[in-house]
C-alpha positions in Angstrom: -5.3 0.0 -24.5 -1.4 -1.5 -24.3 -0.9 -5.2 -24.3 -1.3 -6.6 -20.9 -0.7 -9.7 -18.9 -3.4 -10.4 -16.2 -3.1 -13.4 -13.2 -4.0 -12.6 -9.7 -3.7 -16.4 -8.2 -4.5 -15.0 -4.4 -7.6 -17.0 -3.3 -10.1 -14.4 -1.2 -12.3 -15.0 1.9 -14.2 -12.3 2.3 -17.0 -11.1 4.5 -18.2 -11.2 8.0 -17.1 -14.3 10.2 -14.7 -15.3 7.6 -12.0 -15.8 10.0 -13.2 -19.0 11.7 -13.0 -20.2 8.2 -9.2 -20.3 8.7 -8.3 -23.3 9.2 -9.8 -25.7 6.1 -7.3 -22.9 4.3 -4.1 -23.9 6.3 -2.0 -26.2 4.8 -1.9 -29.5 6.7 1.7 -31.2 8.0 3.9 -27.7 7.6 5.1 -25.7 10.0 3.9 -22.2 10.5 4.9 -19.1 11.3 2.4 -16.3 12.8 3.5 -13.3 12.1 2.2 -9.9 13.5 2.5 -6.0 14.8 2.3 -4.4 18.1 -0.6 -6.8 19.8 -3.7 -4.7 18.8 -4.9 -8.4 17.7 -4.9 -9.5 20.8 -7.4 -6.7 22.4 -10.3 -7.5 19.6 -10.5 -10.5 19.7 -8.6 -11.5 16.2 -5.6 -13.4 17.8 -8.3 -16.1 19.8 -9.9 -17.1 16.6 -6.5 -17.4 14.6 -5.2 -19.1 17.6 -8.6 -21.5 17.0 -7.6 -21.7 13.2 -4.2 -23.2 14.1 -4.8 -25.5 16.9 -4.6 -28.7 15.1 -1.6 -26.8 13.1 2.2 -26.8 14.4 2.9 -22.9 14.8 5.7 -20.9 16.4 4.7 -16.9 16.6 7.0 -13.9 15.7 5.2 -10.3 17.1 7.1 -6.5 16.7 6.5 -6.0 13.4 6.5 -2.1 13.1 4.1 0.4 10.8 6.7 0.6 7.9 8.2 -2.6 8.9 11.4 -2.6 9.5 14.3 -4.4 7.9 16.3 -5.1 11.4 13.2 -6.3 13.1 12.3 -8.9 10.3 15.9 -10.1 10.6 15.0 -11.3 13.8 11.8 -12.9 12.3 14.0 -14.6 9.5 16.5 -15.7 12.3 14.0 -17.2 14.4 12.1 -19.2 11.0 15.3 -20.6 10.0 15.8 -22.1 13.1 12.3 -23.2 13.6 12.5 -24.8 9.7 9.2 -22.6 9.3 7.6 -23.9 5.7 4.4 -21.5 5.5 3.9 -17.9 6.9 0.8 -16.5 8.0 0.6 -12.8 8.4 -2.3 -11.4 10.7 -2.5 -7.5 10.1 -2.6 -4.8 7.8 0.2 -3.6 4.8 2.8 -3.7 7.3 2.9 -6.9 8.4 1.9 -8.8 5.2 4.8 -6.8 3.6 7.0 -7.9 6.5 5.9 -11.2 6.0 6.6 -11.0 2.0 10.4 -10.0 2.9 10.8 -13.0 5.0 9.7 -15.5 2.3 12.3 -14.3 0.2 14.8 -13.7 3.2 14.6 -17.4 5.0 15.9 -19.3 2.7 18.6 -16.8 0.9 21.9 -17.4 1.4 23.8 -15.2 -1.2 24.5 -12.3 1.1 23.0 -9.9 3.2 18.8 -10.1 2.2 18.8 -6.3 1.8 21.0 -6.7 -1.5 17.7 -8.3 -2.9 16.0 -4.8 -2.5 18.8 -2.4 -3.4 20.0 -5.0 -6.5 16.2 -5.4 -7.6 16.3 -9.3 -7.4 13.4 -10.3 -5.8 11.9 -12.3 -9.1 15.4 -14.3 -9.4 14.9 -15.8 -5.7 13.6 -18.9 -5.7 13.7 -20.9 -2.9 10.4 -19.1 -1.9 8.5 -19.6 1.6 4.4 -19.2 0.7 2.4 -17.1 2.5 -1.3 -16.3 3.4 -3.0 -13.4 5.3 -6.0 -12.3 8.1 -5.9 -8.8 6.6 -6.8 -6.1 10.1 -6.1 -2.6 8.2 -7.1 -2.5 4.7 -5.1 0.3 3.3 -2.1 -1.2 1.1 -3.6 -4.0 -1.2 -1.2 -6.2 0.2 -3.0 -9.2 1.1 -3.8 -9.5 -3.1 -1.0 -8.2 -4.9 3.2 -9.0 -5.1 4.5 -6.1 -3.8 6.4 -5.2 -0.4 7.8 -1.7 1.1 10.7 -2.6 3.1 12.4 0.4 5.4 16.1 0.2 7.0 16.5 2.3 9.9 20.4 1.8 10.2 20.2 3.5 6.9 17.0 5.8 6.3 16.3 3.9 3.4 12.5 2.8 2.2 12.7 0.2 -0.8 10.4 -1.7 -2.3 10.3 -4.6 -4.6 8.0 -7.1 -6.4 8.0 -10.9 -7.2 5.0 -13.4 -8.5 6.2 -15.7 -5.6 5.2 -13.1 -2.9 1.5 -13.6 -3.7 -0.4 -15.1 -0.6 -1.9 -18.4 -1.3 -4.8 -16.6 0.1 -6.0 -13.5 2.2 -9.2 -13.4 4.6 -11.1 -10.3 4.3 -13.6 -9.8 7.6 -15.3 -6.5 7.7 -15.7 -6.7 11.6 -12.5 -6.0 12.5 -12.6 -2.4 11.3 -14.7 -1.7 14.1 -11.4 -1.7 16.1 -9.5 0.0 14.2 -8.6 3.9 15.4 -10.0 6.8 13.6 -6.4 8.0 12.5 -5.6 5.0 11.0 -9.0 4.4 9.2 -8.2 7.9 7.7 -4.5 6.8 6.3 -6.2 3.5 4.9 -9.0 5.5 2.8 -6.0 7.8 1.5 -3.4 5.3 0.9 -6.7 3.0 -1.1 -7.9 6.1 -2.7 -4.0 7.2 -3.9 -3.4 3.8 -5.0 -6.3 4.1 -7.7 -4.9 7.7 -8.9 -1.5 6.5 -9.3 -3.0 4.2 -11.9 -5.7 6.2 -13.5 -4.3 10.2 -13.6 -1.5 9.9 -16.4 -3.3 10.6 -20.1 -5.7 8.7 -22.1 -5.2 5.3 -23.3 -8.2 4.4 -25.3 -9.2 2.1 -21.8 -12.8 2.8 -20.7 -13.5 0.2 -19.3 -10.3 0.6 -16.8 -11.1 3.6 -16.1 -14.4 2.9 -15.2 -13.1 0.7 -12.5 -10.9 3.6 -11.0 -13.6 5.8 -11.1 -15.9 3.5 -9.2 -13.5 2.5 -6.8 -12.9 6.7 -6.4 -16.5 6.9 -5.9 -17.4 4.3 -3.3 -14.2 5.3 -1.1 -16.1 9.0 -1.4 -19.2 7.9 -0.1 -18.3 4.6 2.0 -15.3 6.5 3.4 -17.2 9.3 5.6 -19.8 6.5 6.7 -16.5 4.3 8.2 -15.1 7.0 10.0 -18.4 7.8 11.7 -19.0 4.3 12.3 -16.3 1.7 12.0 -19.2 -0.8 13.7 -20.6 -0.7 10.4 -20.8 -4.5 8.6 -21.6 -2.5 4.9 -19.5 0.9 5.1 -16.6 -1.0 6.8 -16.6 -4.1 4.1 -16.8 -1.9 0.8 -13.9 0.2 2.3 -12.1 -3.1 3.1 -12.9 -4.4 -0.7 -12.0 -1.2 -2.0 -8.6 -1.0 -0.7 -7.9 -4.5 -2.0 -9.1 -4.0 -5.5 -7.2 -0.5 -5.7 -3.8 -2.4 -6.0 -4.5 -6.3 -7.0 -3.1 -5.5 -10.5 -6.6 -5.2 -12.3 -6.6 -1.2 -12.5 -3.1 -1.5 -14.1 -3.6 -3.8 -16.5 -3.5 -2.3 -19.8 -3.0 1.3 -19.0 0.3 3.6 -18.1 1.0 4.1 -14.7 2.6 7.0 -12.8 3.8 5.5 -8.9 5.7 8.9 -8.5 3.9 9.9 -5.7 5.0 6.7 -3.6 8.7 7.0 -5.0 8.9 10.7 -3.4 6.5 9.9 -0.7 8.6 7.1 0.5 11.3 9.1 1.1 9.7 11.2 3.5 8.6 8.5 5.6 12.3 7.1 5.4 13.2 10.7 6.9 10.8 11.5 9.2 8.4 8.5 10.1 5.1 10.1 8.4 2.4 7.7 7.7 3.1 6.5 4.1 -0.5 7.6 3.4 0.1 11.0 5.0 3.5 11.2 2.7 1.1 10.7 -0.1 -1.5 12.7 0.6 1.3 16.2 1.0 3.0 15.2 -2.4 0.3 14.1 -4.8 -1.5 17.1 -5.6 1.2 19.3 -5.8 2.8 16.4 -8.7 -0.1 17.4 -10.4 0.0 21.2 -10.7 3.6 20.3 -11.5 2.9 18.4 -14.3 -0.6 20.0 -14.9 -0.7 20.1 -18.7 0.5 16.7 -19.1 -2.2 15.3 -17.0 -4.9 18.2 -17.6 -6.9 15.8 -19.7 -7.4 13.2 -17.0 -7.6 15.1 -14.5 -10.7 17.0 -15.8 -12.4 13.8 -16.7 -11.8 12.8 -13.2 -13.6 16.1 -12.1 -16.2 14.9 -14.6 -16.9 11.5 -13.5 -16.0 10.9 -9.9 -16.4 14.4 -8.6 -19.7 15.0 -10.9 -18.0 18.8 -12.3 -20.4 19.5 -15.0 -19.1 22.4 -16.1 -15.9 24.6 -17.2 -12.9 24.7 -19.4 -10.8 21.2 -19.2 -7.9 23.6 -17.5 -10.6 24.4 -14.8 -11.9 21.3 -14.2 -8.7 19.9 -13.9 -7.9 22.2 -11.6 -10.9 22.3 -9.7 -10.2 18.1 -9.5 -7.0 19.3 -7.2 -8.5 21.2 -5.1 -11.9 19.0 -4.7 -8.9 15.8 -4.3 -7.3 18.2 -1.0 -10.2 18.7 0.5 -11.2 15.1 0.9 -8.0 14.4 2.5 -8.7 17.0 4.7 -12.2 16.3 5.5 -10.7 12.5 6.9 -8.1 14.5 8.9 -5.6 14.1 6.4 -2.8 17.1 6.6 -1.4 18.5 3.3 2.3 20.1 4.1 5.3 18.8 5.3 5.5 21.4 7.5 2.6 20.1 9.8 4.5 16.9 10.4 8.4 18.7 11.1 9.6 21.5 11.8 12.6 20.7 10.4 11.8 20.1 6.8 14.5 22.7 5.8 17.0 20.6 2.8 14.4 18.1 2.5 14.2 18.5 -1.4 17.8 18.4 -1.9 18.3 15.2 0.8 15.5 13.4 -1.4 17.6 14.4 -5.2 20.5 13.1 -3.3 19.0 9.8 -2.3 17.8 9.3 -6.1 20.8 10.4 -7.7 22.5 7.6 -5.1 20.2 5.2 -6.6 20.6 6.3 -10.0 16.7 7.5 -10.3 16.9 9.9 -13.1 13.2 10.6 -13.9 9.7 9.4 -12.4 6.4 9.3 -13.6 4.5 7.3 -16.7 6.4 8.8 -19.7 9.6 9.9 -17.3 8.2 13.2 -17.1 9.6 13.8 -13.5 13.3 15.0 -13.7 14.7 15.6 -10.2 14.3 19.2 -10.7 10.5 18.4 -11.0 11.1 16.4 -8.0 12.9 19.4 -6.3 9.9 21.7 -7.1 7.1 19.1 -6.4 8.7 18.6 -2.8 9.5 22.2 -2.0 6.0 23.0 -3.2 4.7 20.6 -0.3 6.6 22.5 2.2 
């Protein structure tokens, strides 16, 4: 195991009911921002009781934000904070919105440029005139609501960027299982993949002498197996719905990380195909990760058999076959939640798509991906053109 730094300071409310615990957790005498999507909130029943949670607060609200937020709509939000002299934001929504809502902390209060040069110059941790945040999490999938990180698109540009800062924690994030019971089938499906990627990104580069990590990836692989089919069945569900929701957040609060290489490859690529065609980020992640790993097979053979091993129970076979056979077994789950595996069911006009995506790197200067830069961009090329 490598040397490792571990601090998660986001404070969680978790279980059913847990939003009318909202506001003993607001802070008292500041003025808030409510920020959130398309108005699905407002149909189940989750805006009335955050409205509840804020009555004795002063609140202005900010709706729009987009799935893969986008960097000209949170503009507006940023426009409308500064002149409201918002001090706290409170993000009610899944990944897209708390990452919204992460961008705007940093954004409100910058006034060195345009807010995208924080993104494309990597700067986020030097901002510090920072806006806190909290969130009433309504699509686990990202992590968001307990980790630093944001995935900002720009549709002037067909760019997707993230970024990370300690100061984009929330101060806290509510967890309620119930509200998964609203949530549509399709996008259930993209939360389990984009939860169940997560972990793999984290846990299927080589060994590192961490069992005790790897135990927690392959429990969180696990449960997601078995609590996954039982959601989709049933989103009404209290248990299912609540160890999917829990899942997803401990998939990417830093904990899996710590110690251990990482690989985050799939997301880099991925994120370019949502930036060119509007795919689901999970259903970007699902058509490139399994073909990364029959490109890089022999570099990741080892953990990729014990993953057959231990979350998919292989008992038998060569370490190349069970490592394969982990591939295969990983495709088929997405495809048993509805998941599609090729670019090509998502465009017809995927045609250049490898060489558009070496291009955006090489703009970028993105020479190699991957936990010991194994990725070249002709790997790249091959791994995309392999998803076709």
């Amino acid at each position: 195991m490598e040397r490792f730094t571990f601090q998660n300071p986001t404070r969680i409310i978790f279980g059913v009911g847990s939003i009318k615990e909202l506001e003993k957790h607001l802070p008292i005498g500041k003025k808030i921002l409510l920020l959130y999507g398309g108005g699905s909130i407002k149909n189940n029943g989750v805006y009335d009781q955050v409205l509840s949670g804020l009555k004795s607060r002063s609140f202005v609200e900010f709706a729009g934000i987009e799935p893969n937020p986008k960097y000209e709509t949170i503009m507006k939000g940023v426009e409308l904070s500064r002149k409201e002299k918002v001090e706290f934001i409170l993000a009610v929504g899944g990944g897209s919105v708390i990452d919204a809502a992460k961008f705007m902390a940093l954004a409100i209060h910058y006034n060195e440029g345009d807010p995208w040069d924080i993104l494309v110059n990597n700067t986020a941790k030097k901002v510090e005139n920072v806006v806190p945040l909290a969130t009433v999490l309504t699509l686990p999938a990202t992590g968001s609501e307990m980790n630093a990180y944001s995935v900002i698109s720009r549709e002037s540009t067909k760019e997707k960027l993230s970024f990370g800062a300690r100061s984009c924690y929330p101060v806290f994030s509510i967890l309620d299982p119930t509200v998964v019971k609203s949530i549509p089938p399709n996008q259930i499906a993209n939360g389990i993949t984009d939860a169940f990627t997560h972990v793999l990104e984290q846990y299927l580069t080589y060994p590192a002498g961490a069992p005790l990590q790897d135990k927690f990836a392959e429990s969180i692989l696990r449960t997601l197996i078995e609590e996954g089919p039982k959601v989709m069945k049933n989103p009404g569900d209290e248990v299912a719905a609540g160890n999917f929701m829990w899942c997803a957040t401990m998939a990417l609060n830093g904990l899996l990380s710590a110690g251990v290489p990482t690989d985050w490859a799939t997301h880099a690529i991925g994120h370019e195909l949502t930036a060119l065609y509007g795919i689901d980020h999970a259903r970007t992640l699902a058509i490139i990760a399994p073909n990364l790993y029959r490109s890089v097979f022999d570099a990741k053979k080892e953990k990729l058999a014990q993953y057959a091993e231990e979350v998919w129970k292989v008992g038998s076979g060569s370490v190349d076959e069970k490592a394969k056979l982990a591939i295969e077994r990983t495709t088929d789950f997405f495809h048993s939640l509805g998941i599609k595996t090729k670019l090509s069911a998502y465009t017809t006009n995927y045609e250049g798509t490898s060489e558009e995506v070496l291009t955006r790197f090489k703009k970028r200067n993105v020479k190699s991906l991957g936990e010991n830069n194994i990725i070249d961009l002709e790997k790249v090329k091959e791994i995309v053109e392999m998803s076709y």
